[in-house]
C-alpha positions as CSV (number, residue, x, y, z in Angstrom):
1,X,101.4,88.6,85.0
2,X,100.8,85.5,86.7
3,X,99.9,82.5,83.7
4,X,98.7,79.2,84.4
5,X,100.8,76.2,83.3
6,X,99.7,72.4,82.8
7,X,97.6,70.8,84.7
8,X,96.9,74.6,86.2
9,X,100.1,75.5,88.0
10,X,100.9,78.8,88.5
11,X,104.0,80.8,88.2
12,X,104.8,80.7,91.5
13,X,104.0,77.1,92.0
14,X,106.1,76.4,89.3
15,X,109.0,78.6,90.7
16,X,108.6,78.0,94.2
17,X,107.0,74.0,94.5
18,X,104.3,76.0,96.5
19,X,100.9,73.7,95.8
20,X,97.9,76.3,95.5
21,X,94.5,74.8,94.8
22,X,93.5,74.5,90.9
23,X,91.2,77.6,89.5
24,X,91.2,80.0,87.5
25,X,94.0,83.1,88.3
26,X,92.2,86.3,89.8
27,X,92.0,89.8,87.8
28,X,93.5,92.0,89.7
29,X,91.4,95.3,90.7
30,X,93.5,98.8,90.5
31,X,93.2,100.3,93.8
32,X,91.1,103.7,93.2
33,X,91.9,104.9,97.0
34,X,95.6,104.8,98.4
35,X,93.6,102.7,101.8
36,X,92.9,100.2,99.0
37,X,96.4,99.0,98.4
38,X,96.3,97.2,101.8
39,X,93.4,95.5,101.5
40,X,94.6,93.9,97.9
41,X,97.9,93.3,99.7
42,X,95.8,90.8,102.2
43,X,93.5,89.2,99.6
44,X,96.6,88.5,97.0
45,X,98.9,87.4,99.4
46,X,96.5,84.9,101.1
47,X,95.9,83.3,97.8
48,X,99.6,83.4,97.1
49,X,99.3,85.6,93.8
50,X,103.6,87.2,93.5
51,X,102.4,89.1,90.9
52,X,99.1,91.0,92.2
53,X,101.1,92.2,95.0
54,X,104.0,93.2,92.6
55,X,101.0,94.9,90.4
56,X,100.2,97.1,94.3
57,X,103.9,98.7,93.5
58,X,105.4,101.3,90.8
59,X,108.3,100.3,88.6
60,X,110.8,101.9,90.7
61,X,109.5,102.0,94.7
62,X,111.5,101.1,97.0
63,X,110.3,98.3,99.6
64,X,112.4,97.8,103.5
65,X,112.0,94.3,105.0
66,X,111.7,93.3,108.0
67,X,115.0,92.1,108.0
68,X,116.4,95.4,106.8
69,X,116.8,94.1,103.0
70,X,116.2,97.1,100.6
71,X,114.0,95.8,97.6
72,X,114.3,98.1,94.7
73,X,112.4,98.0,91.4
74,X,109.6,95.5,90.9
75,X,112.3,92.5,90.0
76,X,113.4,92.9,93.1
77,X,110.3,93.4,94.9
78,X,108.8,90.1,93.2
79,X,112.2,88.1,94.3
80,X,111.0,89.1,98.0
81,X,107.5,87.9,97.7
82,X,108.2,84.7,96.0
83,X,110.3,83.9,99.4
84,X,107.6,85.7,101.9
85,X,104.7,83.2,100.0
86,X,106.8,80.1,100.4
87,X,106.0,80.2,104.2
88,X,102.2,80.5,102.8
89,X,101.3,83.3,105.1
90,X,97.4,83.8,105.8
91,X,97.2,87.3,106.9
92,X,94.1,88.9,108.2
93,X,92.9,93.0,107.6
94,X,94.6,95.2,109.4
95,X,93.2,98.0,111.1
96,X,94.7,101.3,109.2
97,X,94.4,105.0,109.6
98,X,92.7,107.3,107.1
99,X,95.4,107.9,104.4
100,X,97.3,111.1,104.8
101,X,97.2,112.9,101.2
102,X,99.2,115.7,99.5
103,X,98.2,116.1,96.1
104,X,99.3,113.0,94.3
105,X,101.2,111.5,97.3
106,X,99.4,109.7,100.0
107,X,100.9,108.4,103.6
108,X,98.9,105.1,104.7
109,X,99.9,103.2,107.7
110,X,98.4,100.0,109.2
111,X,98.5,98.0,112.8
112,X,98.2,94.2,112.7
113,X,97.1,92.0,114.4
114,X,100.7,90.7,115.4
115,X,101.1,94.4,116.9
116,X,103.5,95.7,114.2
117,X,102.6,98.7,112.1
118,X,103.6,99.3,108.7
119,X,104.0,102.4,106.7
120,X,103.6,103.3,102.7
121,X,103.7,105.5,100.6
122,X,101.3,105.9,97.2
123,X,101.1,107.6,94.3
124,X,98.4,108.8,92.2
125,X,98.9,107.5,88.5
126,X,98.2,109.1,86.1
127,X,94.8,107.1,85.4
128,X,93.5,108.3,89.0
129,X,94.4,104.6,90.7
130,X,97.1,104.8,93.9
131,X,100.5,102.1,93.8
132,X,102.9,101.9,96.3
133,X,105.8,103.8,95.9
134,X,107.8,103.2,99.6
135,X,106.8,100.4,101.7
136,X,108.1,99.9,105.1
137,X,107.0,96.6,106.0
138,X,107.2,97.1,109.9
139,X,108.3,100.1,111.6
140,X,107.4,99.2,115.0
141,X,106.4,96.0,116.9
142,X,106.3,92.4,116.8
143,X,105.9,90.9,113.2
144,X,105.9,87.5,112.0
145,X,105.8,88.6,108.5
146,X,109.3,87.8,107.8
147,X,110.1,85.1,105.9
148,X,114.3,84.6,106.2
């Protein structure tokens, strides 16, 4: 979880020399619908919080880069997004497609405004809220979402 430091640094201000503006660090809201998990992507990243967007993703998923780079297991996962919030990204909704579900699994998908598309996949835990279990950061279009 992400902790405040002196003088109210965060983790990844600490990690990364990022400066985010003092306050207190956001609770994080389960997402209760698999469409959710984008939305929380937006509002976490924009504020630069590495470990609500880790939080969007089971222990174990699997998460393709732009770049190709295959994150696996939320270490890995948190190493991407401490280098994709270094460039301080400020991404707006995108516009997704209603999620495509079967049983516990759910397909979501997204277009952005930069014209790429993304691609997920949730699960339903076991307390009823959706995480990400494969991400596909863009699967078709232009993106300037990558951060290497």
């Amino acid at each position: 979880m992400m902790t405040q430091g002196p003088h109210g640094r965060t983790d990844l201000e600490s990690e990364s020399g990022i400066d985010l503006p003092p306050g207190p660090i956001a609770v994080n809201k389960p997402a209760s619908s698999p469409n959710e998990l984008e939305r929380f992507f937006v509002e976490r990243a924009n504020r630069g919080d590495v470990d609500g967007l880790v939080a969007l993703y089971e222990p174990n998923a699997v998460l393709i880069a732009d770049n190709g780079q295959r994150c696996v297991g939320k270490k890995q996962i948190r190493d991407f997004f401490v280098k994709f919030l270094m460039g301080r990204p400020q991404l707006s909704q995108s516009v997704q497609d209603p999620a495509l579900r079967c049983g516990e699994l759910a397909l979501t998908s997204s277009r952005h405004s930069n014209g790429g598309v993304s691609v997920e996949v949730a699960r339903r835990q076991a307390d009823g809220n959706w995480l990400w279990v494969i991400d596909r950061f863009t699967i078709a279009g232009a993106t300037n979402y990558n951060p290497f």
